[in-house]
C-alpha positions in Angstrom: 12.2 15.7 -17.4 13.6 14.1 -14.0 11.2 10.9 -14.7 7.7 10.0 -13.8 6.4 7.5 -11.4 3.0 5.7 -12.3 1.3 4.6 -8.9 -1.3 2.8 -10.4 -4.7 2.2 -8.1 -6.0 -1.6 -9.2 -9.4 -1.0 -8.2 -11.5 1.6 -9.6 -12.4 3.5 -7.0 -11.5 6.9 -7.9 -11.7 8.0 -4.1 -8.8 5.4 -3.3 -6.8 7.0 -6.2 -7.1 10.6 -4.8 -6.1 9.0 -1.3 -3.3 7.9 -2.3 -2.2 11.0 -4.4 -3.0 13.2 -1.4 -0.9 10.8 0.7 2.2 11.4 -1.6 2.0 15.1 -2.0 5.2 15.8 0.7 6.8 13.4 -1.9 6.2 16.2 -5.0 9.5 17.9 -4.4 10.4 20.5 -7.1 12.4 19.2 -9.7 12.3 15.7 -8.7 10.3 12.6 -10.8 6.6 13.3 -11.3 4.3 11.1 -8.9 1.4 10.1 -11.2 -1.8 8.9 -9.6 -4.1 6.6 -12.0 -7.0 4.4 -11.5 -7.3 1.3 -12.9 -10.5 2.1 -14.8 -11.3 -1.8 -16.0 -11.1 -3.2 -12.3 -13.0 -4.3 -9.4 -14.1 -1.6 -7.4 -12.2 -2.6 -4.7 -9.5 -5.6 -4.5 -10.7 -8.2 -1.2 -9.7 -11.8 -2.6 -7.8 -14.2 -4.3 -10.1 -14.0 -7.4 -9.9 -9.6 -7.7 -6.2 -10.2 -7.2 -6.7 -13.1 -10.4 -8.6 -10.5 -12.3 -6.3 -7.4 -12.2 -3.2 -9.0 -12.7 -3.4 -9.5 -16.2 -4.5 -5.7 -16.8 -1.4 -4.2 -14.7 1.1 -6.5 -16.8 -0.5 -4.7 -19.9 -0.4 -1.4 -18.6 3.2 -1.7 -17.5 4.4 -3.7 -20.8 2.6 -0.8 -22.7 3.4 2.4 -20.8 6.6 3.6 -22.3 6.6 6.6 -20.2 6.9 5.6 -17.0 10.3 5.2 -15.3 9.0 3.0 -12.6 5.9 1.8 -11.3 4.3 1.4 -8.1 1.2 -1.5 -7.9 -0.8 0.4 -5.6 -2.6 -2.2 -3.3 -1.5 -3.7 0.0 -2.3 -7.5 -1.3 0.7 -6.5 -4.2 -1.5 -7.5 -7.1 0.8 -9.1 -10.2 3.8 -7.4 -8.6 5.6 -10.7 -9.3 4.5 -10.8 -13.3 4.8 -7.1 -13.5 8.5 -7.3 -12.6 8.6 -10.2 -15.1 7.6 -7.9 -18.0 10.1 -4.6 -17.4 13.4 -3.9 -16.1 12.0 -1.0 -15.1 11.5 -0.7 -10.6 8.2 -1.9 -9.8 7.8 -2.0 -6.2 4.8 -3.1 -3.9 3.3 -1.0 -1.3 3.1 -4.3 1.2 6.3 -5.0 0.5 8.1 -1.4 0.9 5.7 -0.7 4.0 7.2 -3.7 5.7 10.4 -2.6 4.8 10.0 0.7 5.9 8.1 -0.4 9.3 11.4 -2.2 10.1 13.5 0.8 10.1 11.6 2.3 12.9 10.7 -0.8 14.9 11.3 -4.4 15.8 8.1 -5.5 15.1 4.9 -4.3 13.0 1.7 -4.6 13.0 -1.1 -4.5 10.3 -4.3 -3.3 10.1 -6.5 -5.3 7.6 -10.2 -4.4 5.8 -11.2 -8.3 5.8 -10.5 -10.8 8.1 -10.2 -12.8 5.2 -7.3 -10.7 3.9 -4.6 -12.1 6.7 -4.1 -15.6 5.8 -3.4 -13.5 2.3 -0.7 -11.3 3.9 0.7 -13.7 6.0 1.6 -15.8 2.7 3.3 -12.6 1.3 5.3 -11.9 4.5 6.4 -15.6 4.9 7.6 -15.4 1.1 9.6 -12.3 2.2 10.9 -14.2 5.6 9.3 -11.2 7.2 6.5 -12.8 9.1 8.8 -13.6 12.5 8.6 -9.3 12.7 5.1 -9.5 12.5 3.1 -8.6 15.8 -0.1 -9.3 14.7 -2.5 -8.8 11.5 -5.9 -7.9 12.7 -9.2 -6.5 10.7 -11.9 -3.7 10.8 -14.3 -5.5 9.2 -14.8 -3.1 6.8 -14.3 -3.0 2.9 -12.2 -0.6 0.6 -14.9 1.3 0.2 -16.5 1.8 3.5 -12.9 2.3 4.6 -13.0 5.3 2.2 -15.9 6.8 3.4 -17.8 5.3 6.6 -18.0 7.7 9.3 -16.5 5.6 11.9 -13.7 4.4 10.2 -11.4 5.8 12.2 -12.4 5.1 15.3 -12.0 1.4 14.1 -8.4 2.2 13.0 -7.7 3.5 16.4 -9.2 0.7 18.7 -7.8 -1.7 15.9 -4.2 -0.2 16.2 -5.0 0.3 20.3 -5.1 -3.7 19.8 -1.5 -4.3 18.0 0.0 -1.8 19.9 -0.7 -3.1 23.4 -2.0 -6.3 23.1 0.4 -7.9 20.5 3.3 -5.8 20.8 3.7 -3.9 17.8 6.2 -0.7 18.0 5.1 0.8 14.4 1.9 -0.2 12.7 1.0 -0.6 9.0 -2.2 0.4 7.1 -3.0 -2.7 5.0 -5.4 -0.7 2.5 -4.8 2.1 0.4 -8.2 3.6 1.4 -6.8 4.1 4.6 -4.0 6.6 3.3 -6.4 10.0 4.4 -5.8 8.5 8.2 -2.5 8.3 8.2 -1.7 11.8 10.3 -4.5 11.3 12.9 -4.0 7.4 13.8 -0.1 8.3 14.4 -1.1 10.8 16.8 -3.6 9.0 18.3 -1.4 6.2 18.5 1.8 7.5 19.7 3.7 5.3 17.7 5.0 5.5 13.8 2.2 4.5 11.3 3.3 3.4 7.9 1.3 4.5 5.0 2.3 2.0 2.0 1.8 4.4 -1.3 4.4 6.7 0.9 6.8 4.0 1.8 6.6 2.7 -1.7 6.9 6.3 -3.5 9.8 7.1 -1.3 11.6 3.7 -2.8 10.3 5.0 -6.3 12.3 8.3 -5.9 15.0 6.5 -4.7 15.6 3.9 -7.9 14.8 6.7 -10.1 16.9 9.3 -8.9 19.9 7.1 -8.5 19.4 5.4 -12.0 
């Protein structure tokens, strides 16, 4: 067995879990470490403040101190949830999407941009990118206005991802852009095109990291 990778949704939103396992299926490779989609069953239905983020933590420490099986883990919302606490409790890779999306969006541009449900989820993300000294690369942080779960499953969702990424891209700059919600994973293809620029999607950036720890040991 080459290893499993436990991408763990902290909301439980089942749709947001089979978002992101859709978005990692290129990642599947034959004979590589097993990408493992779960939900968080116990959790808010979707993660949009400081108090969800209080709430969850606790649970993904236990599910990480607990799940022997795993050979890394992957907190699966853009806010990072308990990555911190997580990390605490296993020497075992735990990355954040947030994190690895930033990381990745570096590699293919000077600055980023992200695309946020709430408005009141930037001051949030700026406090993780200043903690990272990544906020000087960031072009902007701007919202849709929408929730996980209308992100999931509104109709014009992605016409807000578009005019919102339209925004980043020519008003603030941004050379690559950064879905700040997994529930935006299923958009991923379309908003690059539409775009014309590299979009990030955070479960990818973070699986891809994943492999990497675990096949190098």
């Amino acid at each position: 067995m080459p290893g499993i990778i436990r991408i763990i949704n902290p909301n439980s939103n089942p749709a947001v879990t089979q978002g992101m396992s859709e978005a990692v299926e290129p990642l599947r490779l034959a004979g590589g470490p097993i990408l493992d989609c779960v939900t968080l069953e116990t959790g808010t239905f979707g993660i949009e403040s400081d108090e969800d983020i209080e709430m969850v933590t606790p649970m993904l420490v236990e599910w990480v101190k607990q799940d022997t099986e795993a050979s890394a883990f992957i907190i699966g919302c853009y806010s990072d949830p308990g990555l911190g606490p997580c990390r605490e409790t296993t020497n075992k890779p735990v990355m954040g999407i947030a994190e690895c999306a930033m990381l990745t969006a570096l590699t293919r541009a000077s600055k980023f941009g992200v695309i946020s449900i709430l408005e009141a989820s930037i001051p949030r993300h700026r406090r993780h990118m200043e903690a990272r000294s990544l906020h000087h690369q960031c072009a902007g942080d701007r919202a849709i206005g929408m929730g996980v779960s209308e992100v999931e499953s509104r109709a014009d969702a992605f016409d807000h991802l578009v005019s919102v990424g339209q925004a980043l891209r020519d008003e603030d700059g941004a050379g690559a852009v950064i879905t700040g919600c997994t529930g935006m994973a299923k958009y991923g293809a379309r908003l690059e095109k539409a775009l014309e620029i590299p979009v990030i999607d955070p479960t990818q950036a973070a699986a891809g990291m994943a492999l990497s720890a675990v096949a190098l040991g």
